[in-house]
C-alpha positions as CSV (number, residue, x, y, z in Angstrom):
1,X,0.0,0.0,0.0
2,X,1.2,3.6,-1.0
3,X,1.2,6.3,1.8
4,X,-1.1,8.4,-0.6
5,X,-3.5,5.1,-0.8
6,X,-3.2,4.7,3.8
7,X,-4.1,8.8,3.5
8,X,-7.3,8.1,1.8
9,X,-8.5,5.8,4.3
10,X,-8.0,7.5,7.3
11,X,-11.7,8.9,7.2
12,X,-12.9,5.6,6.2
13,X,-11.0,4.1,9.2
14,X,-12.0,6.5,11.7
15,X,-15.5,6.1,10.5
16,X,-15.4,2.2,10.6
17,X,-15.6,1.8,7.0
18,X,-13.4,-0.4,5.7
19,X,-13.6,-3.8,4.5
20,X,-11.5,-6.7,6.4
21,X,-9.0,-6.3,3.3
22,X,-8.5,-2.7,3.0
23,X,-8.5,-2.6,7.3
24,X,-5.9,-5.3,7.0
25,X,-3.7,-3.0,4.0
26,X,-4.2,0.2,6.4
27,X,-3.3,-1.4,9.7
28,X,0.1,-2.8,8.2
29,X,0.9,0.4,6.6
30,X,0.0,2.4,9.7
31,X,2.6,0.2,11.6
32,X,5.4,0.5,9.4
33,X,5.0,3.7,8.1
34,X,5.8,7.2,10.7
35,X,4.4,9.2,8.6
36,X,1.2,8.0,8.1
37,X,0.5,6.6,11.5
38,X,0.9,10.6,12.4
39,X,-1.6,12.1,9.8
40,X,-3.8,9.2,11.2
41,X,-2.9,10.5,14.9
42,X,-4.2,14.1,14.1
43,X,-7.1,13.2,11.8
44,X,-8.3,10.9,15.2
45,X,-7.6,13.6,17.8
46,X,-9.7,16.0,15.6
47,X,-12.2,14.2,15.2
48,X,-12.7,12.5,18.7
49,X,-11.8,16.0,20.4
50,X,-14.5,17.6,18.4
51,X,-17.0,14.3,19.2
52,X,-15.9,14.7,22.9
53,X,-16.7,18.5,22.8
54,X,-20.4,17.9,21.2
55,X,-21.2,15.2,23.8
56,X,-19.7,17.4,26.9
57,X,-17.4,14.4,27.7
58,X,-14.5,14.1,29.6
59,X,-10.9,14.8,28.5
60,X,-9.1,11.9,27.4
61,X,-5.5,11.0,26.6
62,X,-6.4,11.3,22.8
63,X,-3.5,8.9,21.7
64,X,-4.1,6.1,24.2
65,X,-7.5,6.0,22.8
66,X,-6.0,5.5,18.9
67,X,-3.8,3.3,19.8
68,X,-7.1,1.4,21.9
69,X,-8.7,1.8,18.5
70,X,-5.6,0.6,16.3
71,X,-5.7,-2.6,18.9
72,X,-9.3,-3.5,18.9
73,X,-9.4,-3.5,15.2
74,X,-6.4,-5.7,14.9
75,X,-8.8,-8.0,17.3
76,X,-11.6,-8.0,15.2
77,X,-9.8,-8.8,12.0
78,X,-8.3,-12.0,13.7
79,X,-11.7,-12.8,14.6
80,X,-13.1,-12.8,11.6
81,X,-10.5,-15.0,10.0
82,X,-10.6,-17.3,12.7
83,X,-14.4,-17.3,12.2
84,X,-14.3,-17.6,8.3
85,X,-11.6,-20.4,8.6
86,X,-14.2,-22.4,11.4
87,X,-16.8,-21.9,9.0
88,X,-15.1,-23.5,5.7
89,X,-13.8,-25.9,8.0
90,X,-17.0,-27.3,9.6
91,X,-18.6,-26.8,5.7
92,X,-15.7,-29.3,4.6
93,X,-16.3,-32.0,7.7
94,X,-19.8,-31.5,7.5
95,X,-19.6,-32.3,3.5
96,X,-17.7,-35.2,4.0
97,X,-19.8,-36.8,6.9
98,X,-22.8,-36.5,4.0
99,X,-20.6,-38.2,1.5
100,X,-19.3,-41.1,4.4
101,X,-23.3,-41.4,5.0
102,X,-24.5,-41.2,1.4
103,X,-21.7,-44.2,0.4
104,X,-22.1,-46.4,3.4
105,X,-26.4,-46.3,2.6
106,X,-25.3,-46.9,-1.3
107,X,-23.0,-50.3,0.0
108,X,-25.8,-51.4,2.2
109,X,-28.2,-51.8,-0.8
């Protein structure tokens, strides 16, 4: 991923937008690349300063809570892999119990 393609999804990641791909793309450019991890940081801290201001929240340590974000998404990406591989998985054992079951009926005739 270009830096000019991780700047384009900021908004997209801030706004939970992105698809598991592009989320994965961003996330591994975010962590390798200074420079876009800070235009990340100051898009963030705009826009959750300016959604704490609205709701008359609390200050909070702005870049603890990006980096809570950066974490949590990380989570949810493994998640959904480890839930997409389960699901082929029990597709696959569940296809072949149906084919052990269809063959051993087809013997027994």
């Amino acid at each position: 991923m270009t830096c000019k393609e991780a700047e384009q999804m900021v908004m997209p990641y801030i706004n939970k937008e992105l698809t598991d791909k592009e989320l994965s793309a961003f996330l591994s450019h975010i962590h390798i690349c200074q420079d876009c991890y800070e235009e990340l940081e100051i898009y963030y801290t705009i826009y959750t300063g300016l959604a704490q201001l609205e709701e008359g929240g609390e200050d909070q340590n702005l870049h603890r809570l990006l980096e809570e974000s950066l974490r949590m998404s990380e989570l949810q990406l493994r998640g959904r892999k480890f839930f997409n591989i389960y699901y082929v998985l029990s597709q696959v054992l569940a296809m072949a119990a149906l084919s052990i079951i269809m063959v051993m009926e087809i013997l027994k005739i």
